[in-house]
ChimeraX commands (.cxc) that place a marker at each C-alpha (Angstrom):
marker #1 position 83.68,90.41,68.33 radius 0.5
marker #1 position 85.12,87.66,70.36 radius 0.5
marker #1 position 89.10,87.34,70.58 radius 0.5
marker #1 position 91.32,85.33,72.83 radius 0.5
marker #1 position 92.71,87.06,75.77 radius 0.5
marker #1 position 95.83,85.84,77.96 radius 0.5
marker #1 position 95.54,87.31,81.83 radius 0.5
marker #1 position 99.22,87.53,82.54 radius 0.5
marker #1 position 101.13,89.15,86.04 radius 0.5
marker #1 position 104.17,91.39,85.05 radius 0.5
marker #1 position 107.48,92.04,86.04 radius 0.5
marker #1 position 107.58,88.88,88.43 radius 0.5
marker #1 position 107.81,85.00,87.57 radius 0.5
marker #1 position 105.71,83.95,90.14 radius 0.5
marker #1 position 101.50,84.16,89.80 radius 0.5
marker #1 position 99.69,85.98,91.85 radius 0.5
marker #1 position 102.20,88.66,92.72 radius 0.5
marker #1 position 103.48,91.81,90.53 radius 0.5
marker #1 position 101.58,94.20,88.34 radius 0.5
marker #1 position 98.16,92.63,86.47 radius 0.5
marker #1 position 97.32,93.02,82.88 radius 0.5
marker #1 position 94.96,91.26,79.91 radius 0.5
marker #1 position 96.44,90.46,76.60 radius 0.5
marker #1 position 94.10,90.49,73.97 radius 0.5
marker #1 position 95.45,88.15,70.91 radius 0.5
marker #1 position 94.33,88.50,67.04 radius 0.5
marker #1 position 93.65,92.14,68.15 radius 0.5
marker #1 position 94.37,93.45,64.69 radius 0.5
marker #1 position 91.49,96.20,64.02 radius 0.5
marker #1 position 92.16,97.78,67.43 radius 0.5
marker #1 position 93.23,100.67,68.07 radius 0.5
marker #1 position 96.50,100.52,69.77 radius 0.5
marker #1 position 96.17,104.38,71.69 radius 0.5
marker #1 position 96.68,102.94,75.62 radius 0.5
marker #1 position 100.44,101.24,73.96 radius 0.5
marker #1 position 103.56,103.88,75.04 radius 0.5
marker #1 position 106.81,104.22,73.91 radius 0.5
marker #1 position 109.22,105.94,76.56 radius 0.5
marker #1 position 110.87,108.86,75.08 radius 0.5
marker #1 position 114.28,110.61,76.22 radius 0.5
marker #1 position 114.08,112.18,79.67 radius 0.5
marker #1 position 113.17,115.69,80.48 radius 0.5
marker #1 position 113.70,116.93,83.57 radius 0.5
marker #1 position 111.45,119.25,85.63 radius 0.5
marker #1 position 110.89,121.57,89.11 radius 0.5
marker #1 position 112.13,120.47,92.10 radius 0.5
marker #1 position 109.73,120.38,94.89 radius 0.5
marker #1 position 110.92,120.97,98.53 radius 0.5
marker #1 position 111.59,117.93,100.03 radius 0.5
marker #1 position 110.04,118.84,103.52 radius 0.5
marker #1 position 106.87,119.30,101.71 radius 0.5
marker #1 position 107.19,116.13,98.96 radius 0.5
marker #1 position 107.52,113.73,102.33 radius 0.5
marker #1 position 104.58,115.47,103.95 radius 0.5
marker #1 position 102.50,114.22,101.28 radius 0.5
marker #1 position 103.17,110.72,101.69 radius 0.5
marker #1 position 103.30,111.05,105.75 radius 0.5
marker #1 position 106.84,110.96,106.30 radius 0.5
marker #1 position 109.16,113.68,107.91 radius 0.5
marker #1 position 111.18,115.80,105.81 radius 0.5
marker #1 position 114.45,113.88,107.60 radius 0.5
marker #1 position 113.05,110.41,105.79 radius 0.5
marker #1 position 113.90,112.73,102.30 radius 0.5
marker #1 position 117.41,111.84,101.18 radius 0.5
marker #1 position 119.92,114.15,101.81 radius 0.5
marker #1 position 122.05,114.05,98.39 radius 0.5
marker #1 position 119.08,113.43,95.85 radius 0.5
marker #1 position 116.33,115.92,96.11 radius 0.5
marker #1 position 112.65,115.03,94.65 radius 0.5
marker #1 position 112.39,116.16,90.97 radius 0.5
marker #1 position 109.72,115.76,88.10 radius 0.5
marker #1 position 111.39,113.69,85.48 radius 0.5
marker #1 position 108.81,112.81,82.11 radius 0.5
marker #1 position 109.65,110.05,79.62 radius 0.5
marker #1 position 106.51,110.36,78.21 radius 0.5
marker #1 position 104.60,110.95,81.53 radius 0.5
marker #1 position 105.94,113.38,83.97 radius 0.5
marker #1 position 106.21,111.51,87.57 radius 0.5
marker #1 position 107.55,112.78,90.64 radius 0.5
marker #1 position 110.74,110.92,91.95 radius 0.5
marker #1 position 111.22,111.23,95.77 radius 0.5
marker #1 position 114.36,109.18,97.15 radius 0.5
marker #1 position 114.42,108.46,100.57 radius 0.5
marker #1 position 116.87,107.72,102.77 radius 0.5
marker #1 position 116.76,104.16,103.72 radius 0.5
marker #1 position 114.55,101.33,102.74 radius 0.5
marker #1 position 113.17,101.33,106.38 radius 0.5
marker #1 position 110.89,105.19,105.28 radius 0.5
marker #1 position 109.05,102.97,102.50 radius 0.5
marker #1 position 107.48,101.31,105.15 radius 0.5
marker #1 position 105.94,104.34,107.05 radius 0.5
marker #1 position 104.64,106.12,104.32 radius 0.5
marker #1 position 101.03,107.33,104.86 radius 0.5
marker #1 position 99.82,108.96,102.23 radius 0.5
marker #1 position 97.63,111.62,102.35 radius 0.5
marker #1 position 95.05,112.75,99.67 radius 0.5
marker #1 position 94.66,116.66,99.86 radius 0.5
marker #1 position 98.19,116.65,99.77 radius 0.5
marker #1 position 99.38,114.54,97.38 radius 0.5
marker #1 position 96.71,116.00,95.05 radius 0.5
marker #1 position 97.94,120.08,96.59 radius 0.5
marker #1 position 101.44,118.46,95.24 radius 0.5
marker #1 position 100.83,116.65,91.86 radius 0.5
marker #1 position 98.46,118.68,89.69 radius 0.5
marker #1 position 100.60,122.04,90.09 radius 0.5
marker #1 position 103.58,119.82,88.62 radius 0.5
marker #1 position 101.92,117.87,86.19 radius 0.5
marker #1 position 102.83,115.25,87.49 radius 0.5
marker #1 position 100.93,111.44,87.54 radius 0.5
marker #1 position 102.31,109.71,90.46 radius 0.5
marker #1 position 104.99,110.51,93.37 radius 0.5
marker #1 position 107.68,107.78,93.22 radius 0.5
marker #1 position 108.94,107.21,96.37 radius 0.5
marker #1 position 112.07,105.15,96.18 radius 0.5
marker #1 position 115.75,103.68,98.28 radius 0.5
marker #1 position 118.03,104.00,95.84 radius 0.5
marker #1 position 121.53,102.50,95.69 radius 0.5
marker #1 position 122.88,103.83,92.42 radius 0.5
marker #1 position 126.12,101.95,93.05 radius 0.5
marker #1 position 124.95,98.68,93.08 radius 0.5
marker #1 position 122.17,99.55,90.61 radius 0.5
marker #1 position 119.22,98.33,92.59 radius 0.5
marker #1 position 116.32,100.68,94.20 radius 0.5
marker #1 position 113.23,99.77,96.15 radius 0.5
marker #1 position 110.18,101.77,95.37 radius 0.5
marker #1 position 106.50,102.55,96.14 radius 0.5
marker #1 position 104.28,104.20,93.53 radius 0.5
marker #1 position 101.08,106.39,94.57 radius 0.5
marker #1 position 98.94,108.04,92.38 radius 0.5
marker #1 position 95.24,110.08,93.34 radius 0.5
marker #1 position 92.12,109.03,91.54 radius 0.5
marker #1 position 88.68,110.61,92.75 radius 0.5
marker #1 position 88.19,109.17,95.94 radius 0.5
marker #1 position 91.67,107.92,97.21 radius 0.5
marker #1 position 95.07,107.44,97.02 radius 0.5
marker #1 position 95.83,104.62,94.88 radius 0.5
marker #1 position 99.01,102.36,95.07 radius 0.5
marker #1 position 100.12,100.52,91.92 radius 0.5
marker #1 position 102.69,97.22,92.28 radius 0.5
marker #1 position 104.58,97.79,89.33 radius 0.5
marker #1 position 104.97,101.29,87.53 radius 0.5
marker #1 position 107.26,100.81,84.15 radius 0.5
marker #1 position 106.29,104.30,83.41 radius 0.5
marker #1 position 108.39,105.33,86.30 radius 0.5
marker #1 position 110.76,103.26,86.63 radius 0.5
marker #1 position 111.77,104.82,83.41 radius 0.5
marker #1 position 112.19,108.24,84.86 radius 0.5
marker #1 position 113.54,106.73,88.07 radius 0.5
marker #1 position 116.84,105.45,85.78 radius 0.5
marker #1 position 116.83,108.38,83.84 radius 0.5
marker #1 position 116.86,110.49,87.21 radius 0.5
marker #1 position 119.99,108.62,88.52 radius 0.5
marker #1 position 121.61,108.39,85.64 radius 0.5
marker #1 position 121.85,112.54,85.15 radius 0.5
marker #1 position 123.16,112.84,88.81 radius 0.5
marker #1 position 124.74,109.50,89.76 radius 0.5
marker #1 position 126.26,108.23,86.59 radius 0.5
marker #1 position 123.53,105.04,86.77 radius 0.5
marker #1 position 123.10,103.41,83.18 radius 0.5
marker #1 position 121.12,99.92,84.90 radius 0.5
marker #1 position 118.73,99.50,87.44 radius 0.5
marker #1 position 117.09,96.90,89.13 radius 0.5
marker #1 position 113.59,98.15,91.16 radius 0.5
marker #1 position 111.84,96.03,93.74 radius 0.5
marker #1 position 108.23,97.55,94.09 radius 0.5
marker #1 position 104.87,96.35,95.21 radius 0.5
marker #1 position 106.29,94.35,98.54 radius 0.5
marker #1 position 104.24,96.60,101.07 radius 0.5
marker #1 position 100.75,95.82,99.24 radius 0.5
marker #1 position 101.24,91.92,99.03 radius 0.5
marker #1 position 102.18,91.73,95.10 radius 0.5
marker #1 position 105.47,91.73,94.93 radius 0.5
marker #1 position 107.03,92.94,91.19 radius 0.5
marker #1 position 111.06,93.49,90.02 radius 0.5
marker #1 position 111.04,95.82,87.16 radius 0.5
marker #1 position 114.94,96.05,85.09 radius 0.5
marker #1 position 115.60,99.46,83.49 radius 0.5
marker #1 position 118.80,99.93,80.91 radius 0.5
marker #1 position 119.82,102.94,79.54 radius 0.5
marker #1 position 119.99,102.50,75.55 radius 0.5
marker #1 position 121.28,105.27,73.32 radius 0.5
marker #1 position 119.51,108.18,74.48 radius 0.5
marker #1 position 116.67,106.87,76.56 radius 0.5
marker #1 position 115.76,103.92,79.15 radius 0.5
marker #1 position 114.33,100.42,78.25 radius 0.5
marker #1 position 112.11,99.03,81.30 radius 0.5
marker #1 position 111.82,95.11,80.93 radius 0.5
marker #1 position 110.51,92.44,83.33 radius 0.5
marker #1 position 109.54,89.06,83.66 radius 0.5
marker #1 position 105.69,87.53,82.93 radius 0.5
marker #1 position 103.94,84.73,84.05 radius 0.5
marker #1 position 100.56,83.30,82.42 radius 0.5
marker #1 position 98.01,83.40,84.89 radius 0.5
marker #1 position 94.31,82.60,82.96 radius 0.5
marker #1 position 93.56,82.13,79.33 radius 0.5
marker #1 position 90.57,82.34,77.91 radius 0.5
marker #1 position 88.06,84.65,75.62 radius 0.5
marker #1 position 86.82,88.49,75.48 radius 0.5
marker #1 position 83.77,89.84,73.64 radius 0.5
marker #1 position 84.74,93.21,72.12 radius 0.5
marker link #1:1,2 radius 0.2
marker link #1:2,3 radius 0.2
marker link #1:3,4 radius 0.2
marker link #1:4,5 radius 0.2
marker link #1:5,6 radius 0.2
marker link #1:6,7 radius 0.2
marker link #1:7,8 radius 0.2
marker link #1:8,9 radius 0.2
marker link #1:9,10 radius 0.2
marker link #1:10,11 radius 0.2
marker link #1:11,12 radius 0.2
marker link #1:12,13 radius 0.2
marker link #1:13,14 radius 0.2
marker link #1:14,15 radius 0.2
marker link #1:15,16 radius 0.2
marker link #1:16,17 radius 0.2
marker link #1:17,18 radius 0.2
marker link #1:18,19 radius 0.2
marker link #1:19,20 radius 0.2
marker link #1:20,21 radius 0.2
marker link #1:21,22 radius 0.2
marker link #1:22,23 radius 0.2
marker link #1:23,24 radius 0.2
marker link #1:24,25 radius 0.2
marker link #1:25,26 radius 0.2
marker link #1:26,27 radius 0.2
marker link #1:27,28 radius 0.2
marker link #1:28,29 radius 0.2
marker link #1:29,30 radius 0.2
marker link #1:30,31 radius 0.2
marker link #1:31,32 radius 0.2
marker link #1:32,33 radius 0.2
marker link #1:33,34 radius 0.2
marker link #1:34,35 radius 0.2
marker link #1:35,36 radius 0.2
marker link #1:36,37 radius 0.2
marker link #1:37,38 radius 0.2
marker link #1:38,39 radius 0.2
marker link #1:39,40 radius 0.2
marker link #1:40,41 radius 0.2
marker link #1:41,42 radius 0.2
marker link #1:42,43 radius 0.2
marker link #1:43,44 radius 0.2
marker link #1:44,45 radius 0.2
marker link #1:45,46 radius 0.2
marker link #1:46,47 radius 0.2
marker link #1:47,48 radius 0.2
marker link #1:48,49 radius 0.2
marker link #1:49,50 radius 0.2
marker link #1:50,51 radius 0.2
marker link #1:51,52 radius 0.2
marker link #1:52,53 radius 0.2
marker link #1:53,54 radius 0.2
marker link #1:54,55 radius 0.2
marker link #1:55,56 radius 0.2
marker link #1:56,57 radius 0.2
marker link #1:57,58 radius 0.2
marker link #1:58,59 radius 0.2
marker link #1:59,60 radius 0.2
marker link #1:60,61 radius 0.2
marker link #1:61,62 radius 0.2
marker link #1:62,63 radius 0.2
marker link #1:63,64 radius 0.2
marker link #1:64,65 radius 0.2
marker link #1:65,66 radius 0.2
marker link #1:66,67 radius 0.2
marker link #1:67,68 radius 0.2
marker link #1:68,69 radius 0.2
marker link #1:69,70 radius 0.2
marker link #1:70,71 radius 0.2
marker link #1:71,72 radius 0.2
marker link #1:72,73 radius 0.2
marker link #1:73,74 radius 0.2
marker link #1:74,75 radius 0.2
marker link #1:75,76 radius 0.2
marker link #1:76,77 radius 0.2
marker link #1:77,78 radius 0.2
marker link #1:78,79 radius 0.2
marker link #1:79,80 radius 0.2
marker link #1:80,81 radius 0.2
marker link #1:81,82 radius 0.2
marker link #1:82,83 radius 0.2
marker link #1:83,84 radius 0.2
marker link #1:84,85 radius 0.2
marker link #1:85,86 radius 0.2
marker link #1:86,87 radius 0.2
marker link #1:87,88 radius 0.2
marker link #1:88,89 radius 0.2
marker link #1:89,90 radius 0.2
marker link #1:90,91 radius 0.2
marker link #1:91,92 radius 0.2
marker link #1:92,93 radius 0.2
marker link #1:93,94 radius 0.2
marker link #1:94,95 radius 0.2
marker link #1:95,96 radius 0.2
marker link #1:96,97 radius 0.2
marker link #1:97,98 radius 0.2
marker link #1:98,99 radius 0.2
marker link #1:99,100 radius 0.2
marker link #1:100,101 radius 0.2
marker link #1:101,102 radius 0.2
marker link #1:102,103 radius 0.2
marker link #1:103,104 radius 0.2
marker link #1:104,105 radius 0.2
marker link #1:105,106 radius 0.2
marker link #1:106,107 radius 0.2
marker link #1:107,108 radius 0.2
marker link #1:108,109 radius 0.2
marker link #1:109,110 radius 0.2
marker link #1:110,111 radius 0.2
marker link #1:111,112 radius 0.2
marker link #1:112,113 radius 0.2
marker link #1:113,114 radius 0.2
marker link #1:114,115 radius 0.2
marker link #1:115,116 radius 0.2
marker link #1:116,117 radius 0.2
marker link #1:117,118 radius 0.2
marker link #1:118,119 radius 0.2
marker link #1:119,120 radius 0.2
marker link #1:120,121 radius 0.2
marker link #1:121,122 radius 0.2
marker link #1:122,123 radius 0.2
marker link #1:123,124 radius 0.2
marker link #1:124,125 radius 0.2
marker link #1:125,126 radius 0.2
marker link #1:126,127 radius 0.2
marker link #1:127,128 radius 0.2
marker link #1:128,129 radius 0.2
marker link #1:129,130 radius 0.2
marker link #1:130,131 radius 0.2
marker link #1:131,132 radius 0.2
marker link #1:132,133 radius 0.2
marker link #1:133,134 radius 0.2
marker link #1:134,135 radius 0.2
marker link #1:135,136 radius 0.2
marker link #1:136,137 radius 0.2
marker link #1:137,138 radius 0.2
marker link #1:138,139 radius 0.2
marker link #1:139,140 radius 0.2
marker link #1:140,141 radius 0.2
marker link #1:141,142 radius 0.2
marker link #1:142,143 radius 0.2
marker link #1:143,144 radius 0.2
marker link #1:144,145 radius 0.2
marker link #1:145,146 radius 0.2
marker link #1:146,147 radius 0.2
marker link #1:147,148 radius 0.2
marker link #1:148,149 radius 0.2
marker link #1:149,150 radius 0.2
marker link #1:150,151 radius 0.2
marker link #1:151,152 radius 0.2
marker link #1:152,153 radius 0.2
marker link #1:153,154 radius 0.2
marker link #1:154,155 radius 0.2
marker link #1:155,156 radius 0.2
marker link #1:156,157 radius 0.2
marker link #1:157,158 radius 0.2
marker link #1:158,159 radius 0.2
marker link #1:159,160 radius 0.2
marker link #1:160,161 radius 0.2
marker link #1:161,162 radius 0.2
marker link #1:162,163 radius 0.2
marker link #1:163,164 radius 0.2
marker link #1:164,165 radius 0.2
marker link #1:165,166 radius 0.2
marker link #1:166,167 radius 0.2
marker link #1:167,168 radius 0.2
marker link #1:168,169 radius 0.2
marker link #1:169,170 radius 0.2
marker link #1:170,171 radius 0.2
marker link #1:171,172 radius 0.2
marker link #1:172,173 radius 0.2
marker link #1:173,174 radius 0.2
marker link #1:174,175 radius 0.2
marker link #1:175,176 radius 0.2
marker link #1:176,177 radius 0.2
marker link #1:177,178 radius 0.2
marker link #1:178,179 radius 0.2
marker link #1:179,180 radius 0.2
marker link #1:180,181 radius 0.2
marker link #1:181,182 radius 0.2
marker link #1:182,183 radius 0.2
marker link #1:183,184 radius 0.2
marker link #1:184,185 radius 0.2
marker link #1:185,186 radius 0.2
marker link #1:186,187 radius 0.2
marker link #1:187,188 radius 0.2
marker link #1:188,189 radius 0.2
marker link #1:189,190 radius 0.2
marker link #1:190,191 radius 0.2
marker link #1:191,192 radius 0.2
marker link #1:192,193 radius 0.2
marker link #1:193,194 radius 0.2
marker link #1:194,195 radius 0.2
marker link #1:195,196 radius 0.2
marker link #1:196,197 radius 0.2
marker link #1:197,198 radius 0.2
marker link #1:198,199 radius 0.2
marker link #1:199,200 radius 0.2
view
């Protein structure tokens, strides 16, 4: 069956950069089981920090010292990891056996490694996640910058967020999380980058 499709880059206005994804229009008849609704935050164990920031190649002095790495699910559990300063994003070094030694005990999808500044409400991030032959990184992770929010608002008061992610890999993204009611809402902006048709 051939429907229209839309290739649009998320959470950025400008093409080329942020977090790719195909919009299939008229799509009534499919099956809507890869959409996601986040849910409120539960909160889960609390790794060591020494041995979180061993996985992704930094020393356990890049961890930050107030805000210790925790599993926090809004619908997908994800490992947040704040470091200490912006300048520890740009060392990190993942490495494969131990990011998967530290993930699949937890349940957890993807360690998000992030500078956060609670007080001003922004946060810069990285997002790494193991599929079968490497460690993957993703520009733009909604599904964590969920948890991220939901993580700072429980011990920092936080109720908005601004994230800058995907600036190390070349596709820069800004994701905005708000807290609403009991659970966060994770927006951004979209740009049209190709239009055009998809067989189904």
């Amino acid at each position: 069956m051939r429907r229209p499709v839309t290739w649009l880059d998320v959470f950025t206005s400008v093409p080329l950069t942020g977090n790719q994804l195909a919009v299939v229009h008229d799509a009534d008849g499919i099956e809507d089981a890869t959409s996601m609704l986040q849910e409120p935050p539960s909160f889960g164990p609390q790794p060591g920090p020494a041995t979180v920031m061993a996985a992704a190649g930094l020393a356990a002095t890049d961890a930050h010292p107030d805000l210790p790495p925790q599993v926090v699910c809004t619908g997908q559990a994800h490992l947040m990891a704040p470091v200490r300063d912006a300048a520890a994003l740009g060392l990190v070094a993942p490495d494969r056996a131990a990011m998967r030694e530290l993930l699949e005990p937890l349940g957890a999808l993807v360690l998000y490694l992030a500078a956060v500044q609670p007080l001003a409400q922004r946060a810069s991030a990285r997002s790494f996640f193991v599929d079968p032959g490497a460690v993957t990184e993703d520009p733009a992770t909604g599904s964590a910058a969920g948890p991220l929010l939901a993580y700072l608002r429980e011990r920092a008061g936080t109720t908005a967020l601004t994230i800058d992610q995907g600036v190390e890999m070349g596709r820069p993204s800004r994701i905005e999380c708000a807290w609403e009611q009991d659970r966060p809402r994770v927006s951004g902006d979209v740009v049209v980058v190709a239009d055009g048709h998809v067989r189904l």
